[in-house]
C-alpha positions in Angstrom: 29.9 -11.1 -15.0 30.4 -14.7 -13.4 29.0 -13.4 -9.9 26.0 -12.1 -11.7 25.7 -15.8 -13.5 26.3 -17.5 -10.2 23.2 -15.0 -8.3 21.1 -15.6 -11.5 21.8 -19.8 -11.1 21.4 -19.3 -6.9 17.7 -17.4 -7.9 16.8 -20.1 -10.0 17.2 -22.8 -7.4 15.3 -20.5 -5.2 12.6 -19.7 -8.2 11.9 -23.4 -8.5 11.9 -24.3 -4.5 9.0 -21.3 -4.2 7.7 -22.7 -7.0 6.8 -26.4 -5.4 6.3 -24.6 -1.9 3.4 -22.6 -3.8 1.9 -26.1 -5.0 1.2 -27.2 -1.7 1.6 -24.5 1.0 -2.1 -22.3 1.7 -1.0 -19.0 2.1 -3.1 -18.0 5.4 -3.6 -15.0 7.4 -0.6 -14.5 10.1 0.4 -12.2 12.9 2.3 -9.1 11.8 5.3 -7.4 13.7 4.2 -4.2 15.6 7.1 -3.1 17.3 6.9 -0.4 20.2 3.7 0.7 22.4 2.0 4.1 22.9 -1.4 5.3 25.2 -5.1 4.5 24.0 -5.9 6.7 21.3 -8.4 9.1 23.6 -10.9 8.8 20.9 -13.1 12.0 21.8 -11.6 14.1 18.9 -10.8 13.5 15.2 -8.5 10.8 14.5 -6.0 12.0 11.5 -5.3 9.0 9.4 -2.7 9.9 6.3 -2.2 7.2 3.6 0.7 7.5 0.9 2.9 5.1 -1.8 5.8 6.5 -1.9 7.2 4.3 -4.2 10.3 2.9 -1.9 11.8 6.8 -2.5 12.9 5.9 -5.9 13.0 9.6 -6.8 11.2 10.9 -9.8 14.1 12.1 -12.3 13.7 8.9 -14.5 11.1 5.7 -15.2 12.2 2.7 -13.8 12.1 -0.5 -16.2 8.5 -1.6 -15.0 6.9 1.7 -16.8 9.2 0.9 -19.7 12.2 3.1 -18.5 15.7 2.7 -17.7 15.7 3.1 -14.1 16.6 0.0 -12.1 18.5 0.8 -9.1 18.2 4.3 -7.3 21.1 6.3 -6.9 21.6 7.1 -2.8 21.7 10.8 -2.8 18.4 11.2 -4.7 17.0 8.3 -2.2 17.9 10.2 0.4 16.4 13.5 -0.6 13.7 11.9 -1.7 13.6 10.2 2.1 13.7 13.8 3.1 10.5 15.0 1.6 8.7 11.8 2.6 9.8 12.6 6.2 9.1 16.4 5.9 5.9 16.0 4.2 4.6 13.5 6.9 5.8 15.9 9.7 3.6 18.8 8.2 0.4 16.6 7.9 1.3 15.2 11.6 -1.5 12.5 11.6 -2.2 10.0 14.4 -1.7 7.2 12.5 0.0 6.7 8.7 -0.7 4.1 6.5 2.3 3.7 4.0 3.1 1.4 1.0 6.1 0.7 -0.9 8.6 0.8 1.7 11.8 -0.6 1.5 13.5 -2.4 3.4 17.9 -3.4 3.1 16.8 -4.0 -1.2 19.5 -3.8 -3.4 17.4 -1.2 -5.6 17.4 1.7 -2.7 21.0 0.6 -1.5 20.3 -1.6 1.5 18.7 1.5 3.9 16.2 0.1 6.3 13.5 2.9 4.6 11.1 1.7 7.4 13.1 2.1 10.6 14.7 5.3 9.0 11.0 6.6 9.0 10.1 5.4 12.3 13.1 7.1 13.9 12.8 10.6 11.9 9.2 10.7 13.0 9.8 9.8 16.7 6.7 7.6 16.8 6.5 5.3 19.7 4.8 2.2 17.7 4.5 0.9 14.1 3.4 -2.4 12.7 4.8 -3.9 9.4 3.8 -6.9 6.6 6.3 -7.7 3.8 4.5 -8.2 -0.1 7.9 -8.5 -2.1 10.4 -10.6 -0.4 12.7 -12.0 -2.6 16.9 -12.8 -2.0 17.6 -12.3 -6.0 15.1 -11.2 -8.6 17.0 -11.8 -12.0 15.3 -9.5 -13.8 15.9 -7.5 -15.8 18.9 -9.5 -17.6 21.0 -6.4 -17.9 20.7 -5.0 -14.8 19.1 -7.5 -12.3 17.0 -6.0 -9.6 18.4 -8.6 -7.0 17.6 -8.3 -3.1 14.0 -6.6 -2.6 12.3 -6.7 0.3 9.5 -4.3 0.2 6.7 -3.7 3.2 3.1 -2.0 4.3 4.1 0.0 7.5 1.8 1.8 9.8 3.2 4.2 11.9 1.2 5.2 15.4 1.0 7.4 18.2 -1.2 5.4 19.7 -1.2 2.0 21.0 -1.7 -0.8 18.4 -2.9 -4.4 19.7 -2.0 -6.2 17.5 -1.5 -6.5 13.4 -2.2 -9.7 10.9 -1.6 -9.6 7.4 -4.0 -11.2 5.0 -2.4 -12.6 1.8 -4.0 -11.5 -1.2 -5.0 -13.8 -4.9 -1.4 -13.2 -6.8 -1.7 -12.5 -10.6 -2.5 -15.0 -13.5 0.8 -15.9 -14.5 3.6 -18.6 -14.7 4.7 -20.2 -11.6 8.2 -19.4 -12.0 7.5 -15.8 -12.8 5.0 -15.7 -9.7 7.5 -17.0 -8.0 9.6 -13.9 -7.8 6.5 -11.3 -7.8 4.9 -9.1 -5.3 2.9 -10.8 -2.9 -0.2 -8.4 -2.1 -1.5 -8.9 1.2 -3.7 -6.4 4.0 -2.0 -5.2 6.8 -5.0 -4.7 9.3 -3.9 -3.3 12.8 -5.7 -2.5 15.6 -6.1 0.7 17.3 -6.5 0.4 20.9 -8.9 2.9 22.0 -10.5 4.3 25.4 -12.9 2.4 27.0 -11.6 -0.8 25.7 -12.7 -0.3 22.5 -10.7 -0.8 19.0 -10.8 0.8 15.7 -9.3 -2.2 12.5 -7.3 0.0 10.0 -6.4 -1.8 6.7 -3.7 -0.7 4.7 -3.6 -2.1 1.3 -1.2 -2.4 -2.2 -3.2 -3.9 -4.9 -1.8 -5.6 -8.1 -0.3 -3.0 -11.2 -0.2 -4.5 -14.5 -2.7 -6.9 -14.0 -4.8 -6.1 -17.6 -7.8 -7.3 -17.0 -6.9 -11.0 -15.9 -9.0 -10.9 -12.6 -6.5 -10.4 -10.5 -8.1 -7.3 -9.2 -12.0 -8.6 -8.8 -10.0 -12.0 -6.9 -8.0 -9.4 -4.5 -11.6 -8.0 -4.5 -13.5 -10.2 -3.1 -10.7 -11.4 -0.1 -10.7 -7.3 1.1 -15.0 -7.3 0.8 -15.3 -10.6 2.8 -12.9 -9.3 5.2 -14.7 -5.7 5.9 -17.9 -7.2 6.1 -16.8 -9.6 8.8 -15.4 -6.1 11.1 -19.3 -5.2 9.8 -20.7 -8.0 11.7 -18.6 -7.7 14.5 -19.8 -4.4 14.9 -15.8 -3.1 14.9 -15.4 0.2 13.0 -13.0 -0.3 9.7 -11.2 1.9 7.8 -9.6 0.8 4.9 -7.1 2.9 2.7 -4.1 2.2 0.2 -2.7 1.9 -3.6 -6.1 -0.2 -5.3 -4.6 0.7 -8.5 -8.1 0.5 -9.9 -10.2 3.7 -10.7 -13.8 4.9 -10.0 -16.3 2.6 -11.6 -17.4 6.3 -13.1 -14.3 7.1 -14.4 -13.8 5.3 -18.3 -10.3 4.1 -18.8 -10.4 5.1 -22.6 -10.0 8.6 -21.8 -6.7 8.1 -20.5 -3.7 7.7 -22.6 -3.7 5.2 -24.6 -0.2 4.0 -23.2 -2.3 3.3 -19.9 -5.8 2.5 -20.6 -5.3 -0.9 -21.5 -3.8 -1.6 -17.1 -7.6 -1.1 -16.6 -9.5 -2.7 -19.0 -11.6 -5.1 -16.8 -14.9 -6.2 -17.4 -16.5 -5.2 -14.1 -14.9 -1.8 -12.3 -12.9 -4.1 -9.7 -14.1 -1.3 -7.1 -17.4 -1.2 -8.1 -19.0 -3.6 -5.0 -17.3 -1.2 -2.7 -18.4 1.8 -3.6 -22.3 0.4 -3.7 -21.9 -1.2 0.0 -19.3 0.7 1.6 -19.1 4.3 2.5 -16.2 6.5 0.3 -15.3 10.5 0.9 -14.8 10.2 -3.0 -17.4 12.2 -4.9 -18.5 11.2 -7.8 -17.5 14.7 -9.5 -14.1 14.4 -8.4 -12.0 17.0 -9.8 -8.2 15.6 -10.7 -6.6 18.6 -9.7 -8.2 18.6 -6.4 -8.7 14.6 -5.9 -6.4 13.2 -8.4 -3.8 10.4 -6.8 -1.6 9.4 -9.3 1.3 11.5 -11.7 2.9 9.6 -14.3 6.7 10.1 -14.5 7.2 13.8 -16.6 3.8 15.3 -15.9 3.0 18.4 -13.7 -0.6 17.2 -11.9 -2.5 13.4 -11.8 -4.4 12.0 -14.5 -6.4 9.6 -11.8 -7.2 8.2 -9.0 -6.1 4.7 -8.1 -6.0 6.0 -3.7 -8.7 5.0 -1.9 -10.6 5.3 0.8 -13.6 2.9 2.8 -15.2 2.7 6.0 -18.4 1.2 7.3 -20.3 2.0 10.3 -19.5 3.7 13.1 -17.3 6.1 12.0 -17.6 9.3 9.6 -14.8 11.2 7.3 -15.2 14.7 8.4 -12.2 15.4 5.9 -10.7 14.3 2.9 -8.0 16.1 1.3 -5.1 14.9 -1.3 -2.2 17.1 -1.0 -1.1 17.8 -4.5 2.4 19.7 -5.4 4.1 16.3 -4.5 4.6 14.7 -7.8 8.3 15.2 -7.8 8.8 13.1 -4.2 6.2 10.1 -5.4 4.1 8.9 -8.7 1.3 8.9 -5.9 -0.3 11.7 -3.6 -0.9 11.2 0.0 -4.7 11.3 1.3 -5.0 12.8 4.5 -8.7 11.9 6.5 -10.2 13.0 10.0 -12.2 10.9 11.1 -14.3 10.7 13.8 -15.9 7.2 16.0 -18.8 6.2 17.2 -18.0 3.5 20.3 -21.8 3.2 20.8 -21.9 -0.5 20.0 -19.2 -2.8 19.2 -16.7 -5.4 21.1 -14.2 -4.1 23.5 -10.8 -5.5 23.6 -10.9 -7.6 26.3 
């Protein structure tokens, strides 16, 4: 008990120093780590881009405390299976590149294993890039079982060569700065595909805010990811842009959903409604959940939504969209697996 008083006091200390370096530090766009190197991607045949949460393999026998269960900390052998089907799943899709959120990294809640090199390794890839967006030495929450060490990361993992990666902080929720001060930290983790010919494709892989209830959090995040994909627009660079937005269709009404979960959603505007008017989507309109569906709350068989996305601009075309369902016991999210295919017809070159 007085080691847990003496991390809670330590986290407080902390709590209140990110708590005055929030006051007057700008969070700005930075480089991110891309570790490795690989070929151009050859760029005459479909590109296969997969994109998955996979919820820091947390398993799926309980809720954790977030979604009002008692699940804190995972226990290692479920982890590890649950590592297992991640790994298993991801070598049957065997996409180019894969575009993963929730990741852990040495946190105290998925006993210290480095999820994202473990990953790396069981795939064999040559390169993957990596952003942090919950990086804290102790939460102290909750009281009775604090969550402590988390470190959680976006990874992309390549075949191909990636120039370079930035990550592009997000708005953070509405709340108080000492709370804020131990919360996720949503950011874009854009890399950059070097293709043949010079030319290079910006993938965006993206975690938006949970639990946000309407405060704006969502529509702030928004507007950041829209400025940024209009600025590849102008460049002429094709974009694609994938991840967690944990924001249905602007088509889809949250009151049909249980009433335990409606209320996450209840913004005035669709947060996703601009980018589904000026960017292009694989989504249909009459999605089908049990063919499209994304998400499976903890003790249900299929989805009940679809907070996964996908956007692109110009110069390139989904010639494929699938969700591969029958995965609800590995995540509470289902990957999205796209081919793609690019048009290098205009656009900068690398050099």
């Amino acid at each position: 008990m007085r080691s847990r008083f003496v991390g809670i006091a330590g986290a407080l200390a902390w709590g209140v120093g990110r708590v005055v370096r929030d006051r007057f530090e700008r969070p700005v766009p930075e480089p991110a780590s891309v570790m490795g190197d690989a070929p151009p991607f050859p760029a005459d045949r479909p590109l296969v881009v997969a994109c998955w949460n996979i919820q820091y393999c947390g398993g799926r026998s309980a809720a954790f405390f977030y979604d009002g269960g008692p699940r804190v900390h995972v226990d290692e052998a479920e982890r590890d299976a649950t590592l297992a089907a991640v790994v298993a799943e991801l070598r049957a899709i065997d996409a180019d590149v894969v575009l993963l959120q929730e990741v852990d990294v040495r946190s105290d809640r998925t006993g210290r294993l480095d999820q994202r090199r473990a990953i790396a390794d069981a795939l064999a890839v040559p390169t993957y890039a990596y952003a942090p967006y919950f990086d804290v030495p102790y939460v102290p929450a909750p009281f009775r079982e604090p969550l402590g060490r988390v470190r959680c990361d976006l990874l992309v993992l390549s075949k191909w060569k990636l120039a370079w990666a930035t990550r592009h902080p997000l708005p953070m929720l509405a709340e108080h700065p000492l709370r804020r001060a131990y919360n996720l930290r949503r950011a874009v983790l854009e890399v950059n595909l070097a293709c043949a010919g010079g030319r290079r494709l910006s993938l965006m892989n993206v975690h938006l805010s949970a639990f946000s209830f309407g405060d704006g959090t969502l529509a702030r995040q928004m507007d950041v990811i829209d400025r940024l994909c209009a600025e590849r627009e102008r460049e002429g660079v094709p974009w694609l842009l994938a991840g967690d937005f944990n924001s249905l269709p602007p088509w889809d009404p949250p009151a049909r959903l249980d009433p335990a979960h409606a209320p996450e959603y209840r913004d005035a505007t669709p947060p996703l409604e601009r980018m589904f008017e000026r960017w292009n989507s694989p989504l249909p309109r009459d999605a089908e959940l049990a063919r499209f569906g994304t998400y499976v709350p903890i003790g249900s068989n299929g989805p009940d939504r679809i907070i996964d996305h996908v956007f692109h601009g110009a110069g390139l075309r989904v010639a494929d969209h699938q969700v591969h369902q029958g995965l609800g016991h590995v995540s509470d999210h289902l990957p999205l697996v796209e081919r793609i295919l690019l048009d290098f017809q205009q656009g900068p070159s690398l050099q």
